[in-house]
N, C-alpha and C positions, 0 to 999 in steps of 0.2 A: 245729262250728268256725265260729265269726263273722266277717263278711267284712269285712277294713278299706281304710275308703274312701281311695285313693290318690289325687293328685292330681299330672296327669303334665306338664311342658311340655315339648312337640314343637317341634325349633327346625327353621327350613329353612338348607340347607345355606349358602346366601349371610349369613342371618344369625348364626350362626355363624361362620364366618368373620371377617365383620364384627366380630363381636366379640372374639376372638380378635387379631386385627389391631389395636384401637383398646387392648387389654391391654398386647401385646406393646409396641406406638407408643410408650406410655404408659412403661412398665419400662423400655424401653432406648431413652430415645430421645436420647442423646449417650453416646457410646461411642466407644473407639480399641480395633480390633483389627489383632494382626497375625497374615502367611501370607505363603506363595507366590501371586503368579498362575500360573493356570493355566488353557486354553482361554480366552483371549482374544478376544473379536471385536467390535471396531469396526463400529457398523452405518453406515449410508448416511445415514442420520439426525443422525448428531453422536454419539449416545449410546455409550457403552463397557460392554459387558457380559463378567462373566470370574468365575470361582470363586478364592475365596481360599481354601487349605487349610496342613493341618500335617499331620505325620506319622499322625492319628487323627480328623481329619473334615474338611469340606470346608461352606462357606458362598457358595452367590449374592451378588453384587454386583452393582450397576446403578451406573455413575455417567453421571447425566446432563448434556444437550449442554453447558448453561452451565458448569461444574463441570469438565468436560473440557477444557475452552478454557482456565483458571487452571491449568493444569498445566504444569508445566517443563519436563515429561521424558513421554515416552510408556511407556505398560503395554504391558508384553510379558511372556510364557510366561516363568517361573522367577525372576522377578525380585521380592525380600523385599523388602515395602512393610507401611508403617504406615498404617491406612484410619481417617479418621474419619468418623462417621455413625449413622444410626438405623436399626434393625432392624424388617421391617417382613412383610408378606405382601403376594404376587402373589396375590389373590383366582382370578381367570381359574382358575390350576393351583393353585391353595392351599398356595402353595410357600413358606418362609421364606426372606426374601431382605435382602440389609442395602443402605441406599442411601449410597452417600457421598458427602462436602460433600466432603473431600480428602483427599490422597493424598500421602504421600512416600516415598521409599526407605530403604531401614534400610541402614545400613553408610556407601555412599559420600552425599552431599547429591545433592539434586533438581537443583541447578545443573550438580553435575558429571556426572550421569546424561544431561540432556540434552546438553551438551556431548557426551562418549560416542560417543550415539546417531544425534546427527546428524551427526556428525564420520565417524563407517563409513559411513553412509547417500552424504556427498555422494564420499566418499570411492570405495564403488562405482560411483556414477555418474562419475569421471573429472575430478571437476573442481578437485583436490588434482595431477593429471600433470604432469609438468615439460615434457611436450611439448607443454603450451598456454599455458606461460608466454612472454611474450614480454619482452626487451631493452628494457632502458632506453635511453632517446637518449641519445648521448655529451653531444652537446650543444644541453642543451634552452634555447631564449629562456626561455618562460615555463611558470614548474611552478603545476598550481591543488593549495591546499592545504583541506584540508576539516576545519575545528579550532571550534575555543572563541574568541571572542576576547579575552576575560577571563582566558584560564591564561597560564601561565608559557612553554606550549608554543610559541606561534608566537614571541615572542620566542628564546625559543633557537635556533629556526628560522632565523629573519632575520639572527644573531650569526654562526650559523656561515657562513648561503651571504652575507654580506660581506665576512667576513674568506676566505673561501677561492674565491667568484667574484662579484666585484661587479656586474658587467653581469647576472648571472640577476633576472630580474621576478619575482614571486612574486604571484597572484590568489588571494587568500583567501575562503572560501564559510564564512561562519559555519553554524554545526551547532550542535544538541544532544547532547555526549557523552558525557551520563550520565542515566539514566532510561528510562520507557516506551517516549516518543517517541524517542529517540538512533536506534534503526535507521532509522527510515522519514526519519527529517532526515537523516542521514549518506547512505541511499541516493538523498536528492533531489539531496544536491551534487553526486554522483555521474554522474547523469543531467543535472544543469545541465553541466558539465564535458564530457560526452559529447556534449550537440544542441547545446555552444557549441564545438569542437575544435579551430575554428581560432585559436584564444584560446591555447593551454594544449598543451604534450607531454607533460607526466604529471599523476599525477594522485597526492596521497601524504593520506594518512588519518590524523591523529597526535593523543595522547593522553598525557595523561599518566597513574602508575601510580595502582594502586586494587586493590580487593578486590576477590574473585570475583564480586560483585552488582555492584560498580561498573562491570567490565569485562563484564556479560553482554547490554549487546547490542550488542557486537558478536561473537557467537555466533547471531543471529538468522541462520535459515533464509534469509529474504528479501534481508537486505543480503549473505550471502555469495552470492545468486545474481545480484545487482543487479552487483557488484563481475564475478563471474566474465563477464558477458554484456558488460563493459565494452570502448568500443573504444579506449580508451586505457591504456596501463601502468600500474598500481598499483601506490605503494608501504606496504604496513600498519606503522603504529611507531605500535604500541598499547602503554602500559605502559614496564614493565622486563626486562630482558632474559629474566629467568625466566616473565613472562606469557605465555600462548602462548591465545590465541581462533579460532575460527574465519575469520573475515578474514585473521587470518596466511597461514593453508594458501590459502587462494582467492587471496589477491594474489598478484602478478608477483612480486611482492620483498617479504621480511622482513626490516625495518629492530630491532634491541632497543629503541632511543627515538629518540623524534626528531630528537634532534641527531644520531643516524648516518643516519638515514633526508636528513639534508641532507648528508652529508657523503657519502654515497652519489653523491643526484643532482647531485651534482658534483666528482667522482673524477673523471673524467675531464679536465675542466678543468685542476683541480688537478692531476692527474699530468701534463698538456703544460705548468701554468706551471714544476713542478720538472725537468721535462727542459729546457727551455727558458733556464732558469737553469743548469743544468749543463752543458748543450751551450755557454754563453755563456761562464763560465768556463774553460771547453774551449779554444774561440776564442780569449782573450783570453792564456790560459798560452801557445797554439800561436804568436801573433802574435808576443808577447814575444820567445819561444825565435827567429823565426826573422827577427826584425828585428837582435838581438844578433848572430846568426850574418852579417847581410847586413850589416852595419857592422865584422864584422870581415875580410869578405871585401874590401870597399869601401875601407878605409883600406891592401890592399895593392895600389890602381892608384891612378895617376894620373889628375887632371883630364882627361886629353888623350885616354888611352887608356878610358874610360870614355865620351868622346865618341864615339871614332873606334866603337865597339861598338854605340855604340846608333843610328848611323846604317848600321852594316853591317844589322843589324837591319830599320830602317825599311826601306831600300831593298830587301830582299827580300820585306818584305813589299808595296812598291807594283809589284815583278815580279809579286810572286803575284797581286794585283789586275789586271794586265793581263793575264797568262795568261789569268784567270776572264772576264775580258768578252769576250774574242777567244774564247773558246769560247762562251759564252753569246750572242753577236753569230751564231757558225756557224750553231749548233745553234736558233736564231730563222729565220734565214733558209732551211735547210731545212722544216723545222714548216711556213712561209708559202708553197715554193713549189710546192707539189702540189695545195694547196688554189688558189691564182692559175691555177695550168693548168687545172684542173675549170672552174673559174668563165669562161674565155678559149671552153674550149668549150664551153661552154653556152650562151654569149652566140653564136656564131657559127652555131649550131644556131637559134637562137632568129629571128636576121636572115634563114637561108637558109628559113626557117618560116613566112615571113608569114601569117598570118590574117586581115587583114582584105578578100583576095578571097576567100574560102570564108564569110563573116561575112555580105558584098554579096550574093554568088551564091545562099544559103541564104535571104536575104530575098526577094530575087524569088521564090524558085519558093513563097517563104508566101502571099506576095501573090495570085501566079496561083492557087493550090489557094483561098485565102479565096474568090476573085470565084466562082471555078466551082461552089462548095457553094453560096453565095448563089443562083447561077443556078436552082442544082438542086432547090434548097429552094423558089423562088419559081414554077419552072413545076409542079412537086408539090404544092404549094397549090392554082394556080389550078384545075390537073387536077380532084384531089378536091372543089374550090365546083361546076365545073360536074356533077361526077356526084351529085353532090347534089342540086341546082337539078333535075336532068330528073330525079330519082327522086321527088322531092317533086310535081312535076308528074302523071306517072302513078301515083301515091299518091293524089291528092286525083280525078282521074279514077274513078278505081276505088273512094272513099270511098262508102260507102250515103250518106251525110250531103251530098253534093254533091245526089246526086237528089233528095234531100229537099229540100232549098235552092231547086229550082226547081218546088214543089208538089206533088210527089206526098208519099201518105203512107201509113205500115205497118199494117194491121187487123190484131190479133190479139181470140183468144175470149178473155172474163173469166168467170171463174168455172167451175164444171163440172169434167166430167171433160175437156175438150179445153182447159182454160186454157193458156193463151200460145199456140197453134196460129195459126200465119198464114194469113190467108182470101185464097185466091185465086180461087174463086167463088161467089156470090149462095146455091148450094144448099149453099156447106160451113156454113152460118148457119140457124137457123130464128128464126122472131118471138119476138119477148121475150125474147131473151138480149143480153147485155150485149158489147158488143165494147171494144176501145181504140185508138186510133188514134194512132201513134207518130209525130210531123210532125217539119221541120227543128228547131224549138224549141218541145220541149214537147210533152205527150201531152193526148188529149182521151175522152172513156168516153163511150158513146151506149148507149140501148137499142134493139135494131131492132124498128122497124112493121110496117113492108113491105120485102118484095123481089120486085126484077122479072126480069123472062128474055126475054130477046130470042135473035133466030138465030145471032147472034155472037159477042153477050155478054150478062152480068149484071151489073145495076142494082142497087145496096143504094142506099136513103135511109135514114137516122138520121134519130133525135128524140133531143136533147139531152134 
């Protein structure tokens, strides 16, 4: 049996892969699949990792940071999405994994999914409760409005609050209120309105209607939390009656459009000028009825007796003004006189009081105690100059340095083992050592020559 030469290529595990991976790139690399999410998980990163499956398998997904940011609606557990993207391998684990560009929901739209989503979200967090809404001002001077100034909407605005309260001012904050930009401008007027406050009592958001994209942002995260942090009342009249966005729920007050949202902020108004008009014809039927009745009472008296009434009238009534002052005259004059007797003796206390001998008397005995300190301070002085003066006197007595002053001088030994020893006689010294002689000023070093001895005493000469 003959041996046939094989010829074998060994691949290494990465290359492999590799090539596997730049196949697979290659065969599917724009595709729409759909599944469920399932295992979800958001990293720290940006990125979005989750398995998409059906009844019979299950496929990795990666979508990354950039690609997650264009998303409408956020990926959560169980929720049927349509993924587009290319299939590809995680080399690392040699995992087949599909990356997607994007993402949307099957069934309900992406728009309505995020709406949804964040609508339970701000929804748990509390910021939909009717116990942090607050009351509009009955009556507000000036309302700021945050609008287009190109639509139809501020005009309908301005119709109704003249015709229904003309003195209301109205500060318009143009916005952007449709597009990209619309949340972050609508949440600036918002904030201009808020750090300007003494400007402005409310504050009203208005728009006119639109599709679901036209009206999506005001569904932004940011502007419903820019609104709810607001310290001024909001009114949302976004749309038509049947539009409902996320602004609605966060604002104070949902107005359906604009023109109720004006006729809101000024209900109040309006309902005092219609009471006010009602109450007037009220008045004016009342007066009627009761002038006719006093015309018909009137035409049964005479001139005379109709006189004689209205001066019984007056005159009781200038009784009843003197009654009032003769009591008000009493009742003054008590008030006054308790307070006049306090004060009578106080004053009399005050004379039997005099001060100004205790004022006199108190000076002198100052006087006298000043001289006598001065005395005492001045012989205590002198005292201590002179115990001073005599201490300094037997101090310089008793100084070495006095003696020295008048020639004598201190010999001590240099060098050796007796250095510094003071020589009190001629034998505590032998020749050739060195002495130092410590005078009133200044010291002087000799070596000794000679030394002499007498029967009394002893002689040292030095040589310099």
């Amino acid at each position: 049996m003959s041996e046939q030469a094989t010829e074998r290529r060994i691949w290494s595990v990465r290359a492999l892969v590799m090539n596997i991976r730049q196949e697979i790139e290659t065969a599917y690399s724009d595709l729409w699949v759909e599944g469920e999410i399932s295992n979800c998980r958001p990293a720290p990163s940006g990125h979005t990792y989750f398995t998409l499956k059906d009844g019979e398998a299950q496929l990795p997904v990666v979508l990354f940071r950039r690609q997650a940011g264009l998303l409408r609606f956020r990926p959560e557990d169980g929720l049927a999405v349509l993924v587009r993207g290319r299939v590809s391998v995680y080399e690392s684990r040699g995992q087949l994994q599909m990356i997607a560009e994007t993402m949307e929901p099957r069934g309900a739209g992406a728009l309505q999914v995020a709406f949804e989503q964040l609508k339970a979200r701000l929804l748990a967090e509390g910021l939909f409760d009717a116990g942090r809404k607050r009351q509009l001002p009955s009556f507000p001077k000036c309302v700021g409005i945050v609008t287009s100034l190109s639509g139809a909407v501020i005009r309908d605005i301005v119709t109704v609050v003249r015709r229904r309260h003309a003195r209301l001012n109205l500060l318009v904050y143009p916005a952007t209120m449709q597009g990209a930009s619309s949340p972050e401008s609508v949440a600036a007027g918002i904030r201009w309105f808020n750090a300007n406050s003494s400007r402005v009592d409310a504050i009203v958001i208005a728009r006119g209607g639109g599709s679901i994209e036209d009206l999506a942002g005001f569904n932004d995260e940011a502007l419903a939390r820019t609104i709810a942090a607001s310290a001024l009342p909001v009114v949302s009249a976004i749309g038509h009656e049947t539009d409902f966005t996320i602004a609605d729920f966060v604002a104070d007050l949902r107005a359906p459009t604009p023109s109720a949202a004006a006729e809101l902020i000024t209900a109040a108004q309006h309902r005092i000028e219609e009471r006010v008009a009602a109450l007037g014809a009220r008045v004016q039927r009342a007066g009627r009825f009761h002038l006719m009745h006093a015309r018909q009472r009137y035409t049964r008296l005479s001139a005379e007796a109709v006189l004689n009434r209205l001066r019984d009238v007056v005159s009781r009534r200038d009784q009843r003004l003197d009654e009032l002052r003769f009591r008000l005259d009493a009742a003054a004059q008590r008030r006054l006189r308790v307070p006049a007797q306090r004060l009578n003796a106080v004053s009399d206390r005050l004379r039997r009081q005099d001060i100004s001998d205790r004022i006199a008397a108190t000076n002198h005995r100052l006087q006298a105690a000043t001289q006598r300190l001065q005395r005492a301070a001045t012989e205590n002085v002198a005292g201590r100059c002179t115990r001073l003066e005599r201490a300094s006197t037997r101090l310089d007595a008793l100084s070495p340095l006095a003696v020295l002053s008048r020639g004598y001088a201190l010999v001590y030994l240099q060098g050796g083992a007796g250095d510094g020893t003071l020589l009190r006689s001629s034998t505590d010294a032998a020749q050739g050592q060195t002495i130092r002689a410590r005078l009133a000023q200044g010291t002087l070093e000799a070596e000794i020559t000679q030394t002499h001895r007498d029967e009394a005493n002893v002689m040292e000469t030095s040589k310099s």
